[in-house]
Chimera marker file (.cmm) of the C-alpha trace (Angstrom):
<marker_set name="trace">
<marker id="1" x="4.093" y="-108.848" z="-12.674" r="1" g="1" b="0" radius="0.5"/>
<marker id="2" x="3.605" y="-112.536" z="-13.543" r="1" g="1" b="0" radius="0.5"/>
<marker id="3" x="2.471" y="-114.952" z="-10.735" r="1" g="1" b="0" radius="0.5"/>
<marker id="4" x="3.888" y="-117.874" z="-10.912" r="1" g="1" b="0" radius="0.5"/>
<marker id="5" x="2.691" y="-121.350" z="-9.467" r="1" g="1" b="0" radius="0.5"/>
<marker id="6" x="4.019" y="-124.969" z="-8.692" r="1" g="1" b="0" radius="0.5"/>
<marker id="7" x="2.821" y="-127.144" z="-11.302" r="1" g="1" b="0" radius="0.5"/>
<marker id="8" x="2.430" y="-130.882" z="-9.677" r="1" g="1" b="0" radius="0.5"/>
<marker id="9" x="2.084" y="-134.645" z="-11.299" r="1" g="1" b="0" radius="0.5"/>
<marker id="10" x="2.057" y="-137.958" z="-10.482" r="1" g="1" b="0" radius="0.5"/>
<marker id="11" x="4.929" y="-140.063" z="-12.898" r="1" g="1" b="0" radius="0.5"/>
<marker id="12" x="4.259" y="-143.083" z="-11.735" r="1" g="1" b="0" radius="0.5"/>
<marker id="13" x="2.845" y="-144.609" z="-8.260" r="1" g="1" b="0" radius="0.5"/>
<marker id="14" x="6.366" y="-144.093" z="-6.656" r="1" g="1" b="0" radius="0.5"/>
<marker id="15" x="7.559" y="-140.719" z="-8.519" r="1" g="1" b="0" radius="0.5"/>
<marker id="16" x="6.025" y="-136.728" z="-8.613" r="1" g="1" b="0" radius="0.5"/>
<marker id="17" x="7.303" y="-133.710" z="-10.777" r="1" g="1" b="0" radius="0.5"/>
<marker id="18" x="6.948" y="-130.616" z="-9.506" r="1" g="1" b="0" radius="0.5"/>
<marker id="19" x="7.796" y="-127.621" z="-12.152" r="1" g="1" b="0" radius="0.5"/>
<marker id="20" x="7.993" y="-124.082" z="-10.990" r="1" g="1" b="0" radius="0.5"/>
<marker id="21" x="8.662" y="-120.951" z="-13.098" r="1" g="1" b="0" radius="0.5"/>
<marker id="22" x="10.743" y="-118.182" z="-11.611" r="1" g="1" b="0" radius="0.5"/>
<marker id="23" x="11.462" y="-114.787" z="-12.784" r="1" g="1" b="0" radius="0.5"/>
<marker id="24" x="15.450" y="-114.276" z="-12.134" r="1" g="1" b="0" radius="0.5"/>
<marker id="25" x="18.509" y="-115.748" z="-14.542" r="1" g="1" b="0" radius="0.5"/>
<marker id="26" x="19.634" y="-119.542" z="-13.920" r="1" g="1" b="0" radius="0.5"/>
<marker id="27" x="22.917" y="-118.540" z="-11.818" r="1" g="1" b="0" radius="0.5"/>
<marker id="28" x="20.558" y="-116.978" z="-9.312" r="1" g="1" b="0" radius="0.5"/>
<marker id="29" x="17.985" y="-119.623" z="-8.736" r="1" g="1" b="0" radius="0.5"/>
<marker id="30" x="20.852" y="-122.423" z="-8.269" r="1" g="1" b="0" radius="0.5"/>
<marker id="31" x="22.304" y="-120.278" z="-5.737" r="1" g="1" b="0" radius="0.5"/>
<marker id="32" x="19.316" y="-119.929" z="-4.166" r="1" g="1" b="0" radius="0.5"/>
<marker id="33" x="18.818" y="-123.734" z="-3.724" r="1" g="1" b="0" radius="0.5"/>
<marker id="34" x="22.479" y="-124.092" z="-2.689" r="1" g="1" b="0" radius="0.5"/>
<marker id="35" x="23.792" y="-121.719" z="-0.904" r="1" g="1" b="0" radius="0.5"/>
<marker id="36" x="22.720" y="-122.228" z="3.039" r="1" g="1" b="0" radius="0.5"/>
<marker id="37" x="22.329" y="-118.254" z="3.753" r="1" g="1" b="0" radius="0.5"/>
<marker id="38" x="20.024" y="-118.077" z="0.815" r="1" g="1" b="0" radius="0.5"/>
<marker id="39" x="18.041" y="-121.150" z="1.318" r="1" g="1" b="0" radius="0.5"/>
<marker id="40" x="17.571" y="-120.299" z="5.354" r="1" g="1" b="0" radius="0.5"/>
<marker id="41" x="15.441" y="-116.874" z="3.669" r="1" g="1" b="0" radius="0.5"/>
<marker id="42" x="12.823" y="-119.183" z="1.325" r="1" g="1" b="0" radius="0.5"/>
<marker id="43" x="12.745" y="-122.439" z="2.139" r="1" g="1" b="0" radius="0.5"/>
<marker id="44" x="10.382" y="-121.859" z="4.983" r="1" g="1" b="0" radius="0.5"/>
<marker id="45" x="6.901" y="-123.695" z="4.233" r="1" g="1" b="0" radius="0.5"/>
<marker id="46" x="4.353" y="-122.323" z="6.480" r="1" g="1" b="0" radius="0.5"/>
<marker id="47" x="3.649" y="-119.551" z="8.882" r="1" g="1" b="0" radius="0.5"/>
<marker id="48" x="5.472" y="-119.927" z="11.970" r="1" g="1" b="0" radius="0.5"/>
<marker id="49" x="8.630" y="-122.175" z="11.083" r="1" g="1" b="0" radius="0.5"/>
<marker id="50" x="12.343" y="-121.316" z="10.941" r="1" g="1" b="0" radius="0.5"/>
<marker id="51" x="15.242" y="-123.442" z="9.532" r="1" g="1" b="0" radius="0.5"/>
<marker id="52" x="17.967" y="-122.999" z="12.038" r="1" g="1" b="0" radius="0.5"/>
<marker id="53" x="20.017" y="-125.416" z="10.785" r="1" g="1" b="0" radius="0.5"/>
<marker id="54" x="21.100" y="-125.708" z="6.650" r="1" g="1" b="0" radius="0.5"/>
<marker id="55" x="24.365" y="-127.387" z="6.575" r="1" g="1" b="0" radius="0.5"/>
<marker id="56" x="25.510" y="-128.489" z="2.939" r="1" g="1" b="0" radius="0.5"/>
<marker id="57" x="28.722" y="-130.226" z="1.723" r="1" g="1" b="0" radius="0.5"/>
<marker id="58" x="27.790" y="-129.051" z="-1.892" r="1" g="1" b="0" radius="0.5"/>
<marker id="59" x="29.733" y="-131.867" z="-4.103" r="1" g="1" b="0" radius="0.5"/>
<marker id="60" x="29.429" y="-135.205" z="-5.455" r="1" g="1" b="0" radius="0.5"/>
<marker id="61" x="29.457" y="-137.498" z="-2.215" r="1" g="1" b="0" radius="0.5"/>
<marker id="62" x="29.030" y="-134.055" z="-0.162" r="1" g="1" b="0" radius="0.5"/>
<marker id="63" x="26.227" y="-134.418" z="2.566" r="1" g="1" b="0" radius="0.5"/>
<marker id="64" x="23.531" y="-132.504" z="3.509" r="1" g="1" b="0" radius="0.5"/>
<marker id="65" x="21.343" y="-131.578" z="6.448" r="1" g="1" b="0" radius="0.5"/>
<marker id="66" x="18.070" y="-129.592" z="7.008" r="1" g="1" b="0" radius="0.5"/>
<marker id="67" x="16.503" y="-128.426" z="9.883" r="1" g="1" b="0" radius="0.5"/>
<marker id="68" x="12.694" y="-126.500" z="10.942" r="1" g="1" b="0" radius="0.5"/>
<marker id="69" x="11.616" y="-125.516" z="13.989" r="1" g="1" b="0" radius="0.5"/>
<marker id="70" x="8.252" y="-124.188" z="14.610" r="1" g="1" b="0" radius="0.5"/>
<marker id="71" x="8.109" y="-120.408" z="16.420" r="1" g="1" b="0" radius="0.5"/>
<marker id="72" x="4.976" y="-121.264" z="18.246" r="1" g="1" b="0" radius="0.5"/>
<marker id="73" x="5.160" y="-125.141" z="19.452" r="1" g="1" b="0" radius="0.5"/>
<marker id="74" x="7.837" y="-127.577" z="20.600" r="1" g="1" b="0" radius="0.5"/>
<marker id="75" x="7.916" y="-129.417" z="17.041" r="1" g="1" b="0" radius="0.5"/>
<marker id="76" x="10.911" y="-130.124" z="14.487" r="1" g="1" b="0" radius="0.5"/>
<marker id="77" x="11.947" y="-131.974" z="11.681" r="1" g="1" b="0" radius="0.5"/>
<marker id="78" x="14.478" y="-132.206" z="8.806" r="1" g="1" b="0" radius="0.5"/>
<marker id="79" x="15.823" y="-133.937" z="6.172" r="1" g="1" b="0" radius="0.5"/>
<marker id="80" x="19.804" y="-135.862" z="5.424" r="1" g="1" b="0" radius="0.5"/>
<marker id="81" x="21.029" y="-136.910" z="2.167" r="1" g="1" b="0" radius="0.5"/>
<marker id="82" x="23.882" y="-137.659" z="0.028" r="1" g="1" b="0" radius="0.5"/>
<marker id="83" x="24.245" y="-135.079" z="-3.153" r="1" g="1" b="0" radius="0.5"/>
<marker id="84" x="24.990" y="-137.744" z="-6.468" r="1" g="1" b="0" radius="0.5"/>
<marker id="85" x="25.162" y="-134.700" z="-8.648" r="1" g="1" b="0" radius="0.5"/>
<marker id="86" x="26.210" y="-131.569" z="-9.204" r="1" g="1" b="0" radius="0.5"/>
<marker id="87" x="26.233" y="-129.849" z="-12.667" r="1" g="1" b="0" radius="0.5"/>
<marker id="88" x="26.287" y="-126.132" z="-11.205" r="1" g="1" b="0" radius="0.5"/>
<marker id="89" x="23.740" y="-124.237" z="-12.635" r="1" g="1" b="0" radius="0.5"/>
<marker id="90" x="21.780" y="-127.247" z="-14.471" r="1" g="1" b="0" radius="0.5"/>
<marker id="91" x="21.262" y="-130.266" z="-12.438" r="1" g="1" b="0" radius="0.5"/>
<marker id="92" x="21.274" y="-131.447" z="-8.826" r="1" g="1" b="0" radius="0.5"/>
<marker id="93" x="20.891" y="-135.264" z="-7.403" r="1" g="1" b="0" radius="0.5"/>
<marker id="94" x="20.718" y="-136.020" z="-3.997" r="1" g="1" b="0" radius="0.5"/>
<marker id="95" x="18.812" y="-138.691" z="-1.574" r="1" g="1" b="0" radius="0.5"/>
<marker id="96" x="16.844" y="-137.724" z="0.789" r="1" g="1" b="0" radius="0.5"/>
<marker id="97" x="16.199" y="-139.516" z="4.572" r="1" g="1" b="0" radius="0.5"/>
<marker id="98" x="13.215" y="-137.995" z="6.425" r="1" g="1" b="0" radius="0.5"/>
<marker id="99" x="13.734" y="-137.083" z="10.160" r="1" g="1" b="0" radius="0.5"/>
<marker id="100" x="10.510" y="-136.998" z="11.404" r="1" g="1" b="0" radius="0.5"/>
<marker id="101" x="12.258" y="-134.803" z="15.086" r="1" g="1" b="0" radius="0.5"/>
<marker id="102" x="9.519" y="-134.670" z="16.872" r="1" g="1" b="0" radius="0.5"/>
<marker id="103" x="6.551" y="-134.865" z="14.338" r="1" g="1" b="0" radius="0.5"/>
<marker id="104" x="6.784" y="-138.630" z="13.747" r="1" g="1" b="0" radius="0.5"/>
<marker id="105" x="5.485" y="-140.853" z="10.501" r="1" g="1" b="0" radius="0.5"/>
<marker id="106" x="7.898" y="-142.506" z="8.144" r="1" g="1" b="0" radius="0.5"/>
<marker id="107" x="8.596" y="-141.799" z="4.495" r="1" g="1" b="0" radius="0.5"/>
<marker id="108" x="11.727" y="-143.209" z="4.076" r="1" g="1" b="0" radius="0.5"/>
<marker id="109" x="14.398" y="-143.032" z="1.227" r="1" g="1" b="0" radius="0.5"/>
<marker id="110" x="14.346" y="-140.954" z="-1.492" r="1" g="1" b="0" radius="0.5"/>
<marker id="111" x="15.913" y="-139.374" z="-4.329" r="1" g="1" b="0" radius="0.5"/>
<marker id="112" x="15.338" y="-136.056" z="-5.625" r="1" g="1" b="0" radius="0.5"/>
<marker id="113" x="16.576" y="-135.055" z="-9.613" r="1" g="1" b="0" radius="0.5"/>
<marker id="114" x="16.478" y="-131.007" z="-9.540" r="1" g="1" b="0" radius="0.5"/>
<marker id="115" x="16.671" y="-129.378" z="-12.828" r="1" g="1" b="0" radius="0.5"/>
<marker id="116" x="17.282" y="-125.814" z="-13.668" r="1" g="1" b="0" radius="0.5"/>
<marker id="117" x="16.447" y="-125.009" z="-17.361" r="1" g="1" b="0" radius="0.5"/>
<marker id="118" x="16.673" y="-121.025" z="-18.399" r="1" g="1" b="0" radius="0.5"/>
<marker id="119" x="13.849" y="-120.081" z="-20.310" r="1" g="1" b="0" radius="0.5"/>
<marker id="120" x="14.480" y="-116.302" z="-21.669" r="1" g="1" b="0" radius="0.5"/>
<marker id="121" x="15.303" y="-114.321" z="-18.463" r="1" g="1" b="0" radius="0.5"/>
<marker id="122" x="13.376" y="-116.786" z="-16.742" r="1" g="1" b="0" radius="0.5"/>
<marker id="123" x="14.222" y="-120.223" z="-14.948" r="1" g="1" b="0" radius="0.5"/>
<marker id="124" x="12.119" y="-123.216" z="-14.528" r="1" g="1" b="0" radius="0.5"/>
<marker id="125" x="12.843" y="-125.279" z="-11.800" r="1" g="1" b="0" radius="0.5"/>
<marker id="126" x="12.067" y="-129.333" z="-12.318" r="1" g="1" b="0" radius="0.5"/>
<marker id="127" x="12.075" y="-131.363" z="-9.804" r="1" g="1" b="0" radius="0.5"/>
<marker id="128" x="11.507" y="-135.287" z="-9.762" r="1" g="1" b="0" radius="0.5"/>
<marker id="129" x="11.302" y="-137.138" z="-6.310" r="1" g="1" b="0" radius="0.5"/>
<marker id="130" x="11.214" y="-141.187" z="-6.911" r="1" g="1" b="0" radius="0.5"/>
<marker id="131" x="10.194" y="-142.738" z="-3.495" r="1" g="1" b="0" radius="0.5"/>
<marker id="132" x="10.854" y="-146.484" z="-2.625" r="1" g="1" b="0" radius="0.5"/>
<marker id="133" x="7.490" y="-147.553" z="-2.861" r="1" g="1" b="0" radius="0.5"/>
<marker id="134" x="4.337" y="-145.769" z="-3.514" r="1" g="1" b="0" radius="0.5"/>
<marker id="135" x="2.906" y="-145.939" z="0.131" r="1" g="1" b="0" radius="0.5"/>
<marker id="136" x="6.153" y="-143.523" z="0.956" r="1" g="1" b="0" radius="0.5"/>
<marker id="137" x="4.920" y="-141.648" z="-1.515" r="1" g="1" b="0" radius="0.5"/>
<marker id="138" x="1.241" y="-141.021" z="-0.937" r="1" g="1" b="0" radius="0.5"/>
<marker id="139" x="2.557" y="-140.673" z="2.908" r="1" g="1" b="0" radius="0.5"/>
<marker id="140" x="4.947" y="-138.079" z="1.828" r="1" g="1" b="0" radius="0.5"/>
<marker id="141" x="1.901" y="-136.189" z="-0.197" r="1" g="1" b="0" radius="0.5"/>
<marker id="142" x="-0.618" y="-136.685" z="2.554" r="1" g="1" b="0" radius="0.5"/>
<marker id="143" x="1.879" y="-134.156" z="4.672" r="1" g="1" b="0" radius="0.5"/>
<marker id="144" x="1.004" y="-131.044" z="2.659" r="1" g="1" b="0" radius="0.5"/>
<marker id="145" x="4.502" y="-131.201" z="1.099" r="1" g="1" b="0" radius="0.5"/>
<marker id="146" x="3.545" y="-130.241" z="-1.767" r="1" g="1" b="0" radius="0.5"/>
<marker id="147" x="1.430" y="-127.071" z="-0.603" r="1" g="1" b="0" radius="0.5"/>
<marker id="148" x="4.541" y="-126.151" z="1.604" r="1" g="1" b="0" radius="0.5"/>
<marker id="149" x="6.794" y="-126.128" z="-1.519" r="1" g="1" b="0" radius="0.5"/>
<marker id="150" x="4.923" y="-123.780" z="-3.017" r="1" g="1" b="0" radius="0.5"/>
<marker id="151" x="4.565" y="-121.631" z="0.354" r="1" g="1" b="0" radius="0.5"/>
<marker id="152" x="8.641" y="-122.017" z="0.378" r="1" g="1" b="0" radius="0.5"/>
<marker id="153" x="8.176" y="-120.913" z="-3.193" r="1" g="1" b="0" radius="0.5"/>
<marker id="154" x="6.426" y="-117.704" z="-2.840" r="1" g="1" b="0" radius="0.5"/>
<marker id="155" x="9.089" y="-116.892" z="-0.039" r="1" g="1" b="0" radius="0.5"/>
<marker id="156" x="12.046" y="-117.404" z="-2.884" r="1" g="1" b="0" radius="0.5"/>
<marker id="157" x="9.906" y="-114.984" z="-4.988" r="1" g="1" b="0" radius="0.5"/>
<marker id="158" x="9.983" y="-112.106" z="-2.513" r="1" g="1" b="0" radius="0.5"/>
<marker id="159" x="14.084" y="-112.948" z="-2.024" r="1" g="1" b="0" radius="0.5"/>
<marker id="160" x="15.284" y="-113.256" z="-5.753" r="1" g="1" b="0" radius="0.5"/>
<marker id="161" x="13.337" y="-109.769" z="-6.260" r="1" g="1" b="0" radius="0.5"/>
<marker id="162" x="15.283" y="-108.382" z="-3.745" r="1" g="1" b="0" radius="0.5"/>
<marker id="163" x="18.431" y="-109.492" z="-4.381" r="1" g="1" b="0" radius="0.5"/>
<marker id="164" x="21.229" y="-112.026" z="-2.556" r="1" g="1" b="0" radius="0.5"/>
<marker id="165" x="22.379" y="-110.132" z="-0.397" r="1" g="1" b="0" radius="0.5"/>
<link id1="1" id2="2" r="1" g="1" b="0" radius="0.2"/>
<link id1="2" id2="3" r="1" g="1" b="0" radius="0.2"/>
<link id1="3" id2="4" r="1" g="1" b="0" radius="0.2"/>
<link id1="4" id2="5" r="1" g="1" b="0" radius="0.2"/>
<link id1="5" id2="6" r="1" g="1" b="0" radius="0.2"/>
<link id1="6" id2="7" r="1" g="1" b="0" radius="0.2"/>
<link id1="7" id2="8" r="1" g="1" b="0" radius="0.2"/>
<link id1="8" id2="9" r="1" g="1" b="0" radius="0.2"/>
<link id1="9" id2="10" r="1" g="1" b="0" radius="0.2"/>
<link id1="10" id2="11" r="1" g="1" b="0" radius="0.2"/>
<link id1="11" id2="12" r="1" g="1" b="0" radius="0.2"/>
<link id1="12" id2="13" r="1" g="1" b="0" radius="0.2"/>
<link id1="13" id2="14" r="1" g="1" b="0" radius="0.2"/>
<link id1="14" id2="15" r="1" g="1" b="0" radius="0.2"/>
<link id1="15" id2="16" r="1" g="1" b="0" radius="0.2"/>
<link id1="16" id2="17" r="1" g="1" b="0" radius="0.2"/>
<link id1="17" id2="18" r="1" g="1" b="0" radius="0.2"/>
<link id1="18" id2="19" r="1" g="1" b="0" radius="0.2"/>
<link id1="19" id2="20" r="1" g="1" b="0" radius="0.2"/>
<link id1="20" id2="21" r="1" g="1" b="0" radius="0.2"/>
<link id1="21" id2="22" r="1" g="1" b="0" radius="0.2"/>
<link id1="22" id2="23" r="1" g="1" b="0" radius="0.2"/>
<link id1="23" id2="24" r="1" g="1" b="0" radius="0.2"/>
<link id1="24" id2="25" r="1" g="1" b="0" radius="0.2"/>
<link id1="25" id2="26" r="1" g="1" b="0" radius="0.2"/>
<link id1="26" id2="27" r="1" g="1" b="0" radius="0.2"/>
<link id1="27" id2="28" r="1" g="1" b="0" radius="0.2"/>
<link id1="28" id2="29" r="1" g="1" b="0" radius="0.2"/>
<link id1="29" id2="30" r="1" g="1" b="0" radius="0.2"/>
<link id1="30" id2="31" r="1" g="1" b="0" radius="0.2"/>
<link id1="31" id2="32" r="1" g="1" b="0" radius="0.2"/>
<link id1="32" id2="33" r="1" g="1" b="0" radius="0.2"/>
<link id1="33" id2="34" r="1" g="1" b="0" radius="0.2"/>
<link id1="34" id2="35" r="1" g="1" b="0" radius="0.2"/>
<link id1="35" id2="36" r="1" g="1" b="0" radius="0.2"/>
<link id1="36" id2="37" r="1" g="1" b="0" radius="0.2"/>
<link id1="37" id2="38" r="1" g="1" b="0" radius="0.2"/>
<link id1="38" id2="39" r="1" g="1" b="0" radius="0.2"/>
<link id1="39" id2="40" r="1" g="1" b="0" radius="0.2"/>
<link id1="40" id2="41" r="1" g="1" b="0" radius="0.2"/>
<link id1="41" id2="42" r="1" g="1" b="0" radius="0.2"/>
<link id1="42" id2="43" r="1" g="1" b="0" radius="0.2"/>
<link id1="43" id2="44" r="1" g="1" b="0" radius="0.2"/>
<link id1="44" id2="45" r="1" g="1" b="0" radius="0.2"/>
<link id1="45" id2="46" r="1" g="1" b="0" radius="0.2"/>
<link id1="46" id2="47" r="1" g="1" b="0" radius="0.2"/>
<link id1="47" id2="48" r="1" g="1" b="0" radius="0.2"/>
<link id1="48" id2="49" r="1" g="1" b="0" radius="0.2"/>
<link id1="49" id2="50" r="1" g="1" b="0" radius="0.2"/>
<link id1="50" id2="51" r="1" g="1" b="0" radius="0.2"/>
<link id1="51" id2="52" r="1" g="1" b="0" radius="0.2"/>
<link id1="52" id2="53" r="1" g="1" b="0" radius="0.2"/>
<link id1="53" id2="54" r="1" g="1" b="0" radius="0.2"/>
<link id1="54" id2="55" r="1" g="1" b="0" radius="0.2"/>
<link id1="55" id2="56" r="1" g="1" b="0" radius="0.2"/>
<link id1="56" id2="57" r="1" g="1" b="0" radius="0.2"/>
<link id1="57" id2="58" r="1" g="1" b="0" radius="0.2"/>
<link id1="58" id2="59" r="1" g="1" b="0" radius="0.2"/>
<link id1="59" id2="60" r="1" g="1" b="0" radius="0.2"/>
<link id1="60" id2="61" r="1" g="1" b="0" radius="0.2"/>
<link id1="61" id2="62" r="1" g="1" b="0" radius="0.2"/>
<link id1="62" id2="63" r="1" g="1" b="0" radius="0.2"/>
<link id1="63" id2="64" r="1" g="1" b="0" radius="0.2"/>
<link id1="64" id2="65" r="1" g="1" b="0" radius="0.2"/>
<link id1="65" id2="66" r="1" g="1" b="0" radius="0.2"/>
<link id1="66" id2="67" r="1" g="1" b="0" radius="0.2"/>
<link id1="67" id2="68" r="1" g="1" b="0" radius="0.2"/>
<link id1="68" id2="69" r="1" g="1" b="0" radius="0.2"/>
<link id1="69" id2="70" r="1" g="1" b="0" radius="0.2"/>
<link id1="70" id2="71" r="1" g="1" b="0" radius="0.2"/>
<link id1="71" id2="72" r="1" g="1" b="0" radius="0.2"/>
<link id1="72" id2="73" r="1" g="1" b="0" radius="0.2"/>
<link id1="73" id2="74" r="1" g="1" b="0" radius="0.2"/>
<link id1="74" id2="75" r="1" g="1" b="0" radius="0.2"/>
<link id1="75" id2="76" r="1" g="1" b="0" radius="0.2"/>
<link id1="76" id2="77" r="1" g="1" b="0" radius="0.2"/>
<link id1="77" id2="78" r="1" g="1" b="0" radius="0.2"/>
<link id1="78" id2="79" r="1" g="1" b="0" radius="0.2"/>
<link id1="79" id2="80" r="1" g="1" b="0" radius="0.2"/>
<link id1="80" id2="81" r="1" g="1" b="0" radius="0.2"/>
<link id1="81" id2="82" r="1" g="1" b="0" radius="0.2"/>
<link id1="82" id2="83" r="1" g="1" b="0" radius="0.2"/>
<link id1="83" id2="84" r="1" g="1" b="0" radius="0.2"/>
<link id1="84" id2="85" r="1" g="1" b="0" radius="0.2"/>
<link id1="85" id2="86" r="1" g="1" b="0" radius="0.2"/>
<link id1="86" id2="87" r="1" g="1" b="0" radius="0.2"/>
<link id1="87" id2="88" r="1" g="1" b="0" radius="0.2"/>
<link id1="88" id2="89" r="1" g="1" b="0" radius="0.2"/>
<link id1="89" id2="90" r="1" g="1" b="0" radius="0.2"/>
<link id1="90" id2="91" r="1" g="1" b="0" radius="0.2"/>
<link id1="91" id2="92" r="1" g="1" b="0" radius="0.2"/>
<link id1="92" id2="93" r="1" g="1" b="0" radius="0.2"/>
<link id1="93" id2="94" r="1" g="1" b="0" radius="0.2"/>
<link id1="94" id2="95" r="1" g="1" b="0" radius="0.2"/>
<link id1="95" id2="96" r="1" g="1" b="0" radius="0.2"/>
<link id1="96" id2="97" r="1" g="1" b="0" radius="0.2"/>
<link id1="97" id2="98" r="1" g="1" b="0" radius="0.2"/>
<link id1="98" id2="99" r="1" g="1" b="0" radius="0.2"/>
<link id1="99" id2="100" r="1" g="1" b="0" radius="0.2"/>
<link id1="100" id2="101" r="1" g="1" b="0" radius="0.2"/>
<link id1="101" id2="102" r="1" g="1" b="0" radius="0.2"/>
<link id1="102" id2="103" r="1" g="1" b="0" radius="0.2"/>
<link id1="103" id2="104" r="1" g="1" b="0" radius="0.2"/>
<link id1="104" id2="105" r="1" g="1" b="0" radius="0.2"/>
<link id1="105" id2="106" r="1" g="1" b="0" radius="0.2"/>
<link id1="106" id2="107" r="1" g="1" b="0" radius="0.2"/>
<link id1="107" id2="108" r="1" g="1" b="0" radius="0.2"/>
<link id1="108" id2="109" r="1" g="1" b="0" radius="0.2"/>
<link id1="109" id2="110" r="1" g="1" b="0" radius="0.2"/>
<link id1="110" id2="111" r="1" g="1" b="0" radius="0.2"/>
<link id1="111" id2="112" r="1" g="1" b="0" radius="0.2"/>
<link id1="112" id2="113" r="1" g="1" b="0" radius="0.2"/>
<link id1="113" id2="114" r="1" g="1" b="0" radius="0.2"/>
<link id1="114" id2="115" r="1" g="1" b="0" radius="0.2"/>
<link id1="115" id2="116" r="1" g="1" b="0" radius="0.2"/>
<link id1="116" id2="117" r="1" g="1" b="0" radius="0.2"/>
<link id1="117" id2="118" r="1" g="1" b="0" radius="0.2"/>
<link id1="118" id2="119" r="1" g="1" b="0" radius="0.2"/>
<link id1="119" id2="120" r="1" g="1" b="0" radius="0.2"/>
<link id1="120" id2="121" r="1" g="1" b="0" radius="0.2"/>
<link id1="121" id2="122" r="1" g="1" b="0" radius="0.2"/>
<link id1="122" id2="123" r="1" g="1" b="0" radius="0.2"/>
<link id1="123" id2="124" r="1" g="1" b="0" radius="0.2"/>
<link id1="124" id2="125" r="1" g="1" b="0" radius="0.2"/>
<link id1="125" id2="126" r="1" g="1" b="0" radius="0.2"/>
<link id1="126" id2="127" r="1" g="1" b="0" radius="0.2"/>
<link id1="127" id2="128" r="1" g="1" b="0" radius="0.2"/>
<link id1="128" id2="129" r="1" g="1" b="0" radius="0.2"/>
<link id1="129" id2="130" r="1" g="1" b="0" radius="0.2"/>
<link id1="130" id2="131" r="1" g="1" b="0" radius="0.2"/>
<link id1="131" id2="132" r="1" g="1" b="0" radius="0.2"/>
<link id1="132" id2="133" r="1" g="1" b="0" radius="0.2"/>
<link id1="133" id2="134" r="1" g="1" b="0" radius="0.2"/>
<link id1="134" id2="135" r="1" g="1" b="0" radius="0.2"/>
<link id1="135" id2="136" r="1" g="1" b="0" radius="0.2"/>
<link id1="136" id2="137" r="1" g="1" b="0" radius="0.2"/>
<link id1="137" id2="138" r="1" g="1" b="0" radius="0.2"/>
<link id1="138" id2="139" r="1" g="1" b="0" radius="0.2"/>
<link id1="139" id2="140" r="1" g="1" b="0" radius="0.2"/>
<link id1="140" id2="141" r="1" g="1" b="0" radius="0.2"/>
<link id1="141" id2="142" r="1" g="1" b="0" radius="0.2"/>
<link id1="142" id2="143" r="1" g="1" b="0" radius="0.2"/>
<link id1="143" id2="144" r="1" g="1" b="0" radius="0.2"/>
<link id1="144" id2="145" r="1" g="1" b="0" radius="0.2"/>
<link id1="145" id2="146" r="1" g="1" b="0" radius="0.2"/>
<link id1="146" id2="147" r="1" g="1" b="0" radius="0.2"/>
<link id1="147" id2="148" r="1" g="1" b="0" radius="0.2"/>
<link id1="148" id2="149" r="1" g="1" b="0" radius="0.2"/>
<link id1="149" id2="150" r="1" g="1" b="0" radius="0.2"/>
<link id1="150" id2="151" r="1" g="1" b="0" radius="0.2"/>
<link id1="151" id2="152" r="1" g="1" b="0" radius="0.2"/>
<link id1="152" id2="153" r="1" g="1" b="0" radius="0.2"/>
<link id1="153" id2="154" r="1" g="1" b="0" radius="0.2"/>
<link id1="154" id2="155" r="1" g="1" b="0" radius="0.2"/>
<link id1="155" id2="156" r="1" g="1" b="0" radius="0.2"/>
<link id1="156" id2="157" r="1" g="1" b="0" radius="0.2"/>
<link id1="157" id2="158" r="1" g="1" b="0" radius="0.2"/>
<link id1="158" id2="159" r="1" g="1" b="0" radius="0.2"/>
<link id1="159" id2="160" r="1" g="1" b="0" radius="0.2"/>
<link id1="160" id2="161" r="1" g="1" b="0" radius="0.2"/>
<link id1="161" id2="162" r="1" g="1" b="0" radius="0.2"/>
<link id1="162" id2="163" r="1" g="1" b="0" radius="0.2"/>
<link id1="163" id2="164" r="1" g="1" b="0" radius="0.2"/>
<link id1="164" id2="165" r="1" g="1" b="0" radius="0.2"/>
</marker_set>
């Protein structure tokens, strides 16, 4: 079995990419970043957090909100946004508004380009975040985001091996 890790790069001084491979057909992955029942199973980042709340209006002008709650402490946070696009399975635009709940710090607007590109049996999963201004930016990267994608990753391994169900 083929492991599989984010790859991450800075664009610019107010955009990343962050490419991941995954080993399950195009239709699948989408779902699995769409659909709130599937995304509440993966999209997890570290030990210890739930998303209790995954609410998504999933069409051009459709909004969107995300919730985590940590198991162990009295902490939360989420994100809001607006989707732009939706080219079901290829493409998905959307802003993004940080709530910080009860973690605090600011990040801001911004807007997040997802790409789904079927490689074999395989999809790779593209995703470009431009931020309003690079401070937003290296605020948003000095959270560990990046390191709890690919934790939320791993977790959409384990649940597009076994299935949608």
């Amino acid at each position: 079995m083929t492991v599989y890790t984010a790859q991450i790069r800075e664009i610019s001084a107010t955009e990343i990419e962050v490419s991941r491979r995954f080993a399950a057909p195009r239709d699948l992955v989408f779902r699995a970043f769409t659909e709130p029942e599937l995304m509440q199973r993966w999209l997890l980042g570290p030990p210890g957090w739930t998303m209790p709340l995954c609410e998504m209006d999933l069409r051009v002008g459709g909004a969107y909100r995300w919730e985590w709650r940590s198991e162990t402490e009295d902490a939360r946070f989420g994100f809001h946004g607006t989707f732009l696009e939706v080219v079901a399975p290829e493409r998905l635009v959307e802003t993004q508004y940080y709530d910080p709940g009860s973690l605090g710090g600011e990040m801001g607007f911004c807007t997040c380009t997802l790409v789904f590109a079927e490689v074999a049996d395989e999809t790779v999963v593209t995703t470009r975040i431009a931020y309003e201004t690079p401070e937003a930016m290296q605020t948003a990267l000095a959270t560990g985001m990046t390191e709890g994608m690919e934790m939320s990753y791993q977790q959409l391994d384990l649940v597009l091996r076994a299935g949608p169900t």
